[in-house]
N, C-alpha and C positions, 0 to 999 in steps of 0.2 A: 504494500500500500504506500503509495506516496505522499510526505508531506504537505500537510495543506499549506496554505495561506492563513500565518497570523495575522490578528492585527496589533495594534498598537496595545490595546490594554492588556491582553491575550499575551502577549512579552513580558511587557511586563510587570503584570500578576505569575507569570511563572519563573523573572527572575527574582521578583519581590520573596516568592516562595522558596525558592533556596537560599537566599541570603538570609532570610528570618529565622531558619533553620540550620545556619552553621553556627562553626565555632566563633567567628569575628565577630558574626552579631550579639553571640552572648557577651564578648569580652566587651565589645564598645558597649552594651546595655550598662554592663557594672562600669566599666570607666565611667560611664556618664555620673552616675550615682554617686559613686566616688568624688568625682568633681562638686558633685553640688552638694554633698554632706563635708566637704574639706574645707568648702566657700562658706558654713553656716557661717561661721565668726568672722568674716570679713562685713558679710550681712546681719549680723547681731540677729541670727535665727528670725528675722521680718518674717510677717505674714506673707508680704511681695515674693521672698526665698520660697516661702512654701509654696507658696501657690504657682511660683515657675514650674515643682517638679513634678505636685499635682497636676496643673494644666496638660503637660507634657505626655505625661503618663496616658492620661485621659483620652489625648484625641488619638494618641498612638492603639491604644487598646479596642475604640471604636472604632482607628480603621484596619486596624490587624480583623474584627468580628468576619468582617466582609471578606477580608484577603483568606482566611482560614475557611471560612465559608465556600467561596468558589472553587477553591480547593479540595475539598472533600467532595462538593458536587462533582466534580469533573472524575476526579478517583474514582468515585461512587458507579458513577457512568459507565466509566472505563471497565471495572471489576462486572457489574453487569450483563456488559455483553461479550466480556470474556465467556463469560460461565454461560450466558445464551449461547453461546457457535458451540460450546463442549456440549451444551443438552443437545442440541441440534445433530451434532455431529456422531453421540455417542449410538451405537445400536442399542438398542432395549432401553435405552433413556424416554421418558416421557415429557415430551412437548408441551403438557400443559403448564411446568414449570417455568416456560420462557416469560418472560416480562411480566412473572411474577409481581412483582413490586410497586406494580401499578393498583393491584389490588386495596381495597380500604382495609382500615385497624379489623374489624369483624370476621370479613373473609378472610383475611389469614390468621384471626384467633382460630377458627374453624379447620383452617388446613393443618397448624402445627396441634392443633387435640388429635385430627385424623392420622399424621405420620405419629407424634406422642404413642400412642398405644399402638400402631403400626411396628413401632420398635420395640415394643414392650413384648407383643407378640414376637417378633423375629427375635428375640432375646430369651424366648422359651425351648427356640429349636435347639438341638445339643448340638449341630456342626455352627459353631461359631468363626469358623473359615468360611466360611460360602459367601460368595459376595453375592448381590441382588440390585436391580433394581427396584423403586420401589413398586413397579409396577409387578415385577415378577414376583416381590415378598410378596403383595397384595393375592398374587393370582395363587401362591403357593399355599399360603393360608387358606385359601378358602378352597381348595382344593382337598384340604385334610379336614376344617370345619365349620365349611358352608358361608354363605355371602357375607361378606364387612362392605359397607358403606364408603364409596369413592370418592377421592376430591371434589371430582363433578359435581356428583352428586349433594355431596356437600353444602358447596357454592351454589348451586340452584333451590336448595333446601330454604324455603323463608324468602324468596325475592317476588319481587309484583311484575305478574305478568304482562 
């Protein structure tokens, strides 16, 4: 896949994010610190002293919220549709898990009770090597004792037609 086209903010918010995250920036964080607690007694401790390194503090931390923010969306994205192309790609993986995450809080209270005891039963079998999908734990269980209730099914359980 080829590089896209950044743009300006796009730069840099992602050189923002590495530099926020090394080592310089912690050292220059504490040098500053240092600097302006060295200065009290030049500034006889003034309110004005304090309030340079609160101010400081302040705007840097509400605009790190955002820079940390974009950040973890992007991440968050990226980790995403890794793990889509690997459902997609793997055989016996089940496809309803792709874009999962679009789901509301409810529906996936709903999916994680269904895999929940899903594992609980595959945790009852004694080959604890066997790998599965969870489609095939699903099939395999009920194969030995009779229907469990499916994501799907789940998920359409309680919605207006």
């Amino acid at each position: 896949m080829s590089k896209s086209k950044k743009g300006f903010f796009d730069k840099f918010a992602n050189w923002m994010t590495q530099f926020t995250g090394s080592s310089a920036a912690f050292i220059s964080a504490v040098s500053i610190v240092l600097i302006w607690a060295l200065s009290g007694p030049i500034f006889k401790y003034s309110e004005t002293w304090q309030l340079v390194i609160n101010t400081g503090t302040t705007i840097i931390t509400f605009l790190m919220v955002f820079l940390i923010q974009k950040a973890q969306n992007k991440d968050g994205k990226a980790i995403q549709l890794k793990l889509n192309e690997l459902i997609a790609a793997t055989q016996g993986s089940s496809n309803r898990m792709v874009s999962i995450e679009d789901l509301n809080e409810e529906e996936l209270d709903k999916l994680h009770k269904f895999y929940k005891k899903l594992a609980e039963l595959e945790a009852k079998q004694s080959d604890f090597g066997a790998s599965h999908s969870i489609d095939a734990a699903k099939d395999n269980y009920e194969s030995k004792h009779g229907e469990i209730t499916s994501p799907t099914k789940i998920l359409k359980r309680n919605k207006p037609v």
